[in-house]
N, C-alpha and C positions, 0 to 999 in steps of 0.2 A: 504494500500500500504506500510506501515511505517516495516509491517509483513516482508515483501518479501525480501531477498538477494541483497543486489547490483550486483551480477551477472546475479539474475536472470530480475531484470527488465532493463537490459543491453539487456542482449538475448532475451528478449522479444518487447524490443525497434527495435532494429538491424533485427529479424523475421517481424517484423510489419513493416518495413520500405524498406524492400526487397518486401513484397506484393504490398504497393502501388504501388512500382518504376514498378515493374512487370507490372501492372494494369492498370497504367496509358502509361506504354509503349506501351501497347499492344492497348492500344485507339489511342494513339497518333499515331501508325502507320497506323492501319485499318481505320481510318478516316480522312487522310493525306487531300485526296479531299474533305474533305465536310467543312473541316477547313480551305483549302487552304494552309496549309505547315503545318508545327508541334503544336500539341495541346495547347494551350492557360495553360499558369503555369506550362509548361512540365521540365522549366529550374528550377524552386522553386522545385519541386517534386522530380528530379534527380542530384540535385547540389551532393548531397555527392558521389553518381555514376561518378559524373562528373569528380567531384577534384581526386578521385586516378585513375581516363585517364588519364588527365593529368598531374599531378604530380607522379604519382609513378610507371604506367604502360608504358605511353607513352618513359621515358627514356628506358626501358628496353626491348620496341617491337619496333618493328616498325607500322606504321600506318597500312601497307598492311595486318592487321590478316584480318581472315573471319570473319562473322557478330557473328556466336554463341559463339566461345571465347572471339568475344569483350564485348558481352552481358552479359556473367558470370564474366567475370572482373568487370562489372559496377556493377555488383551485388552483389559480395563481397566486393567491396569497399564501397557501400552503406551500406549495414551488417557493415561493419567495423566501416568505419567512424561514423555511425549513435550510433550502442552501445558503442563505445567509448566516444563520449558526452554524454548520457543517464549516464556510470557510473562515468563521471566526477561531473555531475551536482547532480548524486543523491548521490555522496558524499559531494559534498557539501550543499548540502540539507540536510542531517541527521547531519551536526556539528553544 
């Protein structure tokens, strides 16, 4: 791993961490009933999705978007968020 680019295990964090949120979205909703509401650890999974809702999207929509631009908002801010610590930490990991 020591090999690799801090960009690229950035983007590879940020790509791996848009699949689970996908993933687990997609559970969490088709199994709404069998779970009884939202999937158990769905808020630990989609926190970084979360945080730019509501901190950087939310100021700048309004609540009323439709379901699939709110969905790609979640999921680039998960991208976002997510490889932005991956290349915080893996800088400070290499000093």
């Amino acid at each position: 791993m020591s090999q690799l680019k801090t960009s690229t295990i950035a983007m590879l964090s940020g790509a791996l961490s848009v699949v689970i949120g996908l993933v687990a979205f997609t559970l969490s909703w088709n199994f709404w009933d069998f779970w009884g509401g939202p999937m158990p650890g769905i808020q630990v999974l989609l926190y970084p999705g979360n945080l730019s809702l509501v901190y950087v999207w939310h100021p700048l929509f309004t609540e009323e978007i439709n379901f699939w631009p709110k969905l790609v908002l979640q999921m680039v801010g998960q991208f976002s968020v997510v490889a932005s610590a991956a290349a915080v930490v893996t800088l400070i990991a290499r000093r």
